[in-house]
N, C-alpha and C positions, 0 to 999 in steps of 0.2 A: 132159388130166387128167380124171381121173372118181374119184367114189364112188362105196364099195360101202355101202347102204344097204338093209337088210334083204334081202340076198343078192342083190341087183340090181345095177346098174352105171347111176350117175347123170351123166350128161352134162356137164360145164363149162366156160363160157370161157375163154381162156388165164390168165386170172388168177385161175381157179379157183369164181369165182359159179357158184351153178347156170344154167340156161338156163331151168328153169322153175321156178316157184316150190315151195316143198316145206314146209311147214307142221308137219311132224311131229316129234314129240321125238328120234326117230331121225334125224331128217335134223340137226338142230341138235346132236345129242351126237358126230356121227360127224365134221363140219365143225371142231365146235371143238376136236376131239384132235388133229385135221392142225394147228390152229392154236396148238397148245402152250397151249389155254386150257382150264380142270377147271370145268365152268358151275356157278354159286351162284343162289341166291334171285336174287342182286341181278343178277347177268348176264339172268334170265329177265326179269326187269321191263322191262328194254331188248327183248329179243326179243319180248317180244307186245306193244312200244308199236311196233316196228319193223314185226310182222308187220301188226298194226292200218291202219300209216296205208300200208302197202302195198295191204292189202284198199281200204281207201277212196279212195283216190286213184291208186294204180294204180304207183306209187314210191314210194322214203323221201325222208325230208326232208334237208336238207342238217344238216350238225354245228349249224349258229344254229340251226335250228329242232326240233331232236331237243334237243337240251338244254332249249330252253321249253317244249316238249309234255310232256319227261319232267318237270320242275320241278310239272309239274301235279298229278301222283297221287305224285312224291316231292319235296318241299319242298328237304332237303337236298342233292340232288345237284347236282355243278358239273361243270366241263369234267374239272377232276383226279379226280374219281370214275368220269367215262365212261372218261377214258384209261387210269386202272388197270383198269378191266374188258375194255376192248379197246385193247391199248396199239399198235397200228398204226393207230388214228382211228376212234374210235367210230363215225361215220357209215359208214363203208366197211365194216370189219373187223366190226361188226355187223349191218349186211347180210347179211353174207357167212353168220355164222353163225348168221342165224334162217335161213336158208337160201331166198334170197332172188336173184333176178337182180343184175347191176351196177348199181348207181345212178347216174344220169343226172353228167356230170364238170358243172363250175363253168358257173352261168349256166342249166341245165338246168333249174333246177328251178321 
């Protein structure tokens, strides 16, 4: 599987992550139409807390600790707010569309 991302052809793993990290508005708008998701304010908020602790640590964090990071700069969000924004698991499927490699599976992190 591959996007096309500003007329290029982006490389993916079988489950469709990039292979390499992609940071661009383009890369997250083209990701989340495959994924039957229309990105809002509040889906962005995830994406650059996601793209953040990517930059700094070099993965994302797992679902427990992606909801306390984000709990920091948004008070009210809970798990039912991540899951309506990405209903295949916020952890994963948010990944996936700040455009982002796989994230390390249970215990990895």
């Amino acid at each position: 599987m591959a996007y096309l991302i500003n007329g290029a052809e982006v490389e993916t793993d079988g489950d469709g992550y990039l292979l390499e990290a992609d940071f661009s508005l383009d890369a997250a708008n083209v990701i989340a139409a495959s994924e039957g998701i229309t990105l809002t304010p509040e889906h962005w908020k995830v994406i650059d807390y996601m793209r953040g602790e990517y930059r700094e640590h070099g993965h994302t964090p797992n679902f427990r600790n992606m909801l306390k990071g984000i709990q920091e700069f948004w008070a009210d969000a809970d798990s039912k707010t991540l899951y309506d924004l990405f209903p295949m698991g916020p952890a994963k499927q948010g990944a996936k569309v700040a455009g982002l490699p796989q994230p390390y599976g249970k215990g990895g992190y």
